[in-house]
Structure formats: structure tokens, C-alpha cells
C-alpha positions as CSV (number, residue, x, y, z in Angstrom):
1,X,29.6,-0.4,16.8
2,X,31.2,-3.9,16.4
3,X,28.4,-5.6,18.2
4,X,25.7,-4.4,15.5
5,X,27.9,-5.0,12.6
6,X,27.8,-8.6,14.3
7,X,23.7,-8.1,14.4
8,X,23.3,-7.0,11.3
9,X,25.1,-9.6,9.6
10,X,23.4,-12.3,11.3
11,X,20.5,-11.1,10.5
12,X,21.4,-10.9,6.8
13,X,23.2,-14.1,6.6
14,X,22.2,-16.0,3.4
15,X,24.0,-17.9,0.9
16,X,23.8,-15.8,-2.6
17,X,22.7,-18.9,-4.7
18,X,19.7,-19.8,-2.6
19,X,18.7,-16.1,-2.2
20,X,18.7,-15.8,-6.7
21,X,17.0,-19.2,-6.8
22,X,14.5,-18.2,-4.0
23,X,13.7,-14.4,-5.6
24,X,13.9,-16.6,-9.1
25,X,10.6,-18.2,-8.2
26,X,9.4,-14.4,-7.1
27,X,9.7,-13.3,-10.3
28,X,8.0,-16.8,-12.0
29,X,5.3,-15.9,-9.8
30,X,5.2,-12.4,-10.7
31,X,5.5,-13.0,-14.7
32,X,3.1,-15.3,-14.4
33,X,0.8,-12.9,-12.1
34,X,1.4,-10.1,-15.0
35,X,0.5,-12.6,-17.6
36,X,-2.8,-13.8,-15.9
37,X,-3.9,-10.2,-14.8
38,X,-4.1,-9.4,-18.9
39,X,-6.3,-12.2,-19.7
40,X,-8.9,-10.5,-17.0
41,X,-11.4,-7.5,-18.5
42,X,-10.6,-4.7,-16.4
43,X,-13.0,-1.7,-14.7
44,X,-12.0,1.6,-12.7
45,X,-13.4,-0.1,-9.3
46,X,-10.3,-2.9,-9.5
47,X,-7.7,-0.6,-10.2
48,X,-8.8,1.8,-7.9
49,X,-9.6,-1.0,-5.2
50,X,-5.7,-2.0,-5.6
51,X,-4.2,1.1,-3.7
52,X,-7.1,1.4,-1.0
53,X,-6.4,-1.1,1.5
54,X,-5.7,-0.2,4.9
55,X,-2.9,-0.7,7.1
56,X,-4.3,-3.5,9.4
57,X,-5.4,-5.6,6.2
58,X,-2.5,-5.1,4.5
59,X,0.0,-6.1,7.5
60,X,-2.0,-8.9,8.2
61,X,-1.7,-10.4,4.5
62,X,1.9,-9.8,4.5
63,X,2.7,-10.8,8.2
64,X,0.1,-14.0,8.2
65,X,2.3,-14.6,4.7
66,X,5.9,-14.5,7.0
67,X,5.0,-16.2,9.4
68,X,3.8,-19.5,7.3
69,X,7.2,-19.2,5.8
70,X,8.7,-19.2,9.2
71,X,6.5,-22.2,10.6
72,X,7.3,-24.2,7.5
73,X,11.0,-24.3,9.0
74,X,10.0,-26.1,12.1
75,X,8.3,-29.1,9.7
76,X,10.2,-31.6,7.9
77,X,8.4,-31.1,4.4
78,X,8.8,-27.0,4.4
79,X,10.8,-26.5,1.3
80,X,8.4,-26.8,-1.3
81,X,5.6,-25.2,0.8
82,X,8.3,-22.5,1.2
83,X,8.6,-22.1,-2.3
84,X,5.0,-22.1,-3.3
85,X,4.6,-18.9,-0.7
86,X,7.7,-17.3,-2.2
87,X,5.6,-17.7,-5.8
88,X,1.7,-16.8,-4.3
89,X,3.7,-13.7,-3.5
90,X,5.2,-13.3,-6.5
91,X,1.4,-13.8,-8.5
92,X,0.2,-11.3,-6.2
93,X,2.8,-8.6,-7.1
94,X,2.4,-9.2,-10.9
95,X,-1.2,-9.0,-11.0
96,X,-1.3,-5.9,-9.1
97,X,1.3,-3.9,-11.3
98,X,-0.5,-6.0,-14.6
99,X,-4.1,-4.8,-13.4
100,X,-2.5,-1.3,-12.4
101,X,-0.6,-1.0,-15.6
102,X,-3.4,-2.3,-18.1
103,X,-5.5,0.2,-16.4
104,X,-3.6,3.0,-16.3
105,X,-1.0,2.4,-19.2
106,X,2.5,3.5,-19.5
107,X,1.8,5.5,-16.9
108,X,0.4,3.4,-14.7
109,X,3.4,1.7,-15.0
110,X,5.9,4.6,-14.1
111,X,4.0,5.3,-11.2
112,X,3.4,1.6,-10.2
113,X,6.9,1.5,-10.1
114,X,8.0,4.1,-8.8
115,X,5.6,4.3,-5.7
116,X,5.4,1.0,-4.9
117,X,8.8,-0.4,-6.0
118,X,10.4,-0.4,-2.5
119,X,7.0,-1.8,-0.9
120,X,7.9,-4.9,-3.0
121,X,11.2,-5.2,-2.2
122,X,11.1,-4.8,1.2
123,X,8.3,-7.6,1.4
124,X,10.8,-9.7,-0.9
125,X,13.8,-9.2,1.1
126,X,12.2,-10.3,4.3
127,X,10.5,-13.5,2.4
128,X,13.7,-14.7,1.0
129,X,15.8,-13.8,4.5
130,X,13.0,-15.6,6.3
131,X,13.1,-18.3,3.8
132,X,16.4,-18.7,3.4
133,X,16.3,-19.2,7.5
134,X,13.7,-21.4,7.0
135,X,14.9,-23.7,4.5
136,X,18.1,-24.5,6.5
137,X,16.2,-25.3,9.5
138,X,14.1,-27.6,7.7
139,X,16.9,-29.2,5.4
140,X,18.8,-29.7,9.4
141,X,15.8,-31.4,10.7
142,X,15.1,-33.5,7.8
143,X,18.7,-34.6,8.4
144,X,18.6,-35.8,11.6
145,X,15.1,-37.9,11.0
146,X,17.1,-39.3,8.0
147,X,20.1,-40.3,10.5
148,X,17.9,-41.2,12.9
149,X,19.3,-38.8,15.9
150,X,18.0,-38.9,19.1
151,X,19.0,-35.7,20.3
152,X,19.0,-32.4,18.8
153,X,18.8,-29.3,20.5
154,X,16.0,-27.0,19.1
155,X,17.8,-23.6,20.3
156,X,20.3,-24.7,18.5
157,X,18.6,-23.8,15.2
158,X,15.5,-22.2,16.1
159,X,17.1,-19.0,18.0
160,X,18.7,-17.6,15.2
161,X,15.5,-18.2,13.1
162,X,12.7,-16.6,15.6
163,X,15.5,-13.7,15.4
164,X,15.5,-13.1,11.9
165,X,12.1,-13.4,11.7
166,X,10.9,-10.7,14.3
167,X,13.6,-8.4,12.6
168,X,12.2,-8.8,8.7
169,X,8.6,-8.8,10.4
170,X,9.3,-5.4,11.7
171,X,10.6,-4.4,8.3
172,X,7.8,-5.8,6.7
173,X,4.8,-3.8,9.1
174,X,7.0,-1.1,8.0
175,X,6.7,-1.6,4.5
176,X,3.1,-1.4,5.0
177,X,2.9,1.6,6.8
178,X,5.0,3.1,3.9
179,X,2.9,1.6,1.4
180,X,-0.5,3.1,2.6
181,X,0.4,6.2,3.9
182,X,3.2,7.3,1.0
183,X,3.6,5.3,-2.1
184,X,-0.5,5.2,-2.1
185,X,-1.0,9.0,-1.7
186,X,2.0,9.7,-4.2
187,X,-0.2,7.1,-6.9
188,X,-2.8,8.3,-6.2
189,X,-1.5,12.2,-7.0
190,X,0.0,11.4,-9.9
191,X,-2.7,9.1,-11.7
């Protein structure tokens, strides 16, 4: 029991500053997303197209999104790449509850939330864990090019970052799966 208490705080090991500023530029993102997504002129096909995509689509958007995150650790410039991922996701998530709620109304919005609430904050989580993992890995190498080390051992840094990764990607394919087979058929019932 000790030993995964040990896991699972490894895995969820992030300062609680970083983690507000990094879900701070999610919700830029997703304000502005909201924003944008009520300027557009609005039919049945692109509300309805917003709750139809398939598993193997969907996973691959949100995985291909992860793992950019995760190889932006192993450059020296990753932070503000990091952060503009962390806000594309954020865009996404706003115009897809401001089409789905402009569409559908107050209603729409209930439902939005209510079905696909812990999609998004599952995909969050793991951003700003991965992130967070990220970010610290490239602050540490940006560090040592500064000082002008010779020697730095990659496992070092890199280990506990490919772990946290696989973890949050296996919590993100899992948001997915929840996300097409439940929260869509519940929106889809109660629209």
C-alpha cells in the first residue's frame, strides 16, 4: 500500500502555483474559444458534428496534443510552446461548449456540462501534470546550456517525465473512451 501512495504522488507531483498559472492560460484559451465561437453563424450540422467523433480520432487529437507537450520538455525553448498547447486546448474546449451552448441554449449548456465536464478535466489534468513535468525538464536543461555543463545525465530528468507521461496518457485514452461511448450518448438523450 505504501509503495503506491509513493507512485501516486510521484505521479502527481506539481507545485500548486505553476499548476493555477498553467490551467490560468486553459481558461484564457477557453474564454477566448467561447468568445470566438459566438461571432460564428451557427447550423444543426456543426452542433451535431461536435459530439460524433469517434474514438480513434478523438484519442489521436488529444494524445498527438500530450505528447507535443511532453517532447517540448526535451528542447531548450519548450515553455512558451508549452503554454501555447495548454491555450489551443483551452480555444478548443470553449468553442465547443460556445457552439454547443449557442446551439442548444441554456440547455445546451446544462448538458454540455454535465456530460462532458469530466472529459475536460481529465484532458486538463494530464496537460498541466504533463506540463508541469515538462516545464521543469526544460527550465533544468536550459540551465545547464546557460552554465555551460558538460555532463548531465538525461535519466536523471527524463525517467520521471516518460513516467508521468504514459500514466496521464492512459488517463487521457480513457477520457476518450468515456467521452464517446457515455457523456456522448447521455447528450445526445437529453438534447
Amino acid at each position: 500500500m505504501l509503495k503506491f501512495k509513493k507512485a501516486v504522488n510521484f505521479i502527481f507531483e506539481c507545485e500548486f502555483k505553476v499548476a493555477a498559472a498553467l490551467s490560468l492560460f486553459f481558461i484564457i484559451g477557453m474564454v477566448f474559444g467561447a468568445f470566438y465561437s459566438c461571432k460564428m453563424s451557427l447550423s444543426s450540422d456543426m452542433a451535431g458534428s461536435l459530439i460524433t467523433d469517434d474514438v480513434l480520432s478523438l484519442s489521436l487529437k488529444n494524445i498527438i496534443l500530450l505528447t507535443v507537450v511532453f517532447l517540448m520538455g526535451y528542447t531548450v525553448i519548450g515553455a512558451p510552446v508549452i503554454c501555447f498547447a495548454i491555450i489551443y486546448s483551452g480555444v478548443s474546449c470553449g468553442m465547443f461548449l460556445g457552439i454547443f451552448t449557442g446551439f442548444y441554449g441554456f440547455r445546451g449548456c446544462v448538458v454540455a456540462a454535465a456530460c462532458f465536464y469530466l472529459f475536460y478535466l481529465i484532458n486538463l489534468t494530464s496537460l498541466v501534470f504533463v506540463s508541469f513535468s515538462s516545464l521543469r525538464l526544460s527550465l533544468a536543461l536550459y540551465n545547464v546550456f546557460k552554465n555551460n555543463t558538460r555532463y548531465v545525465s538525461p535519466g536523471v530528468y527524463s525517467k520521471p517525465h516518460i513516467v508521468k507521461f504514459s500514466a496521464f496518457a492512459v488517463l487521457t485514452l480513457f477520457s476518450c473512451v468515456y467521452y464517446v461511448y457515455i457523456a456522448r450518448g447521455l447528450a445526445l438523450i437529453l438534447i
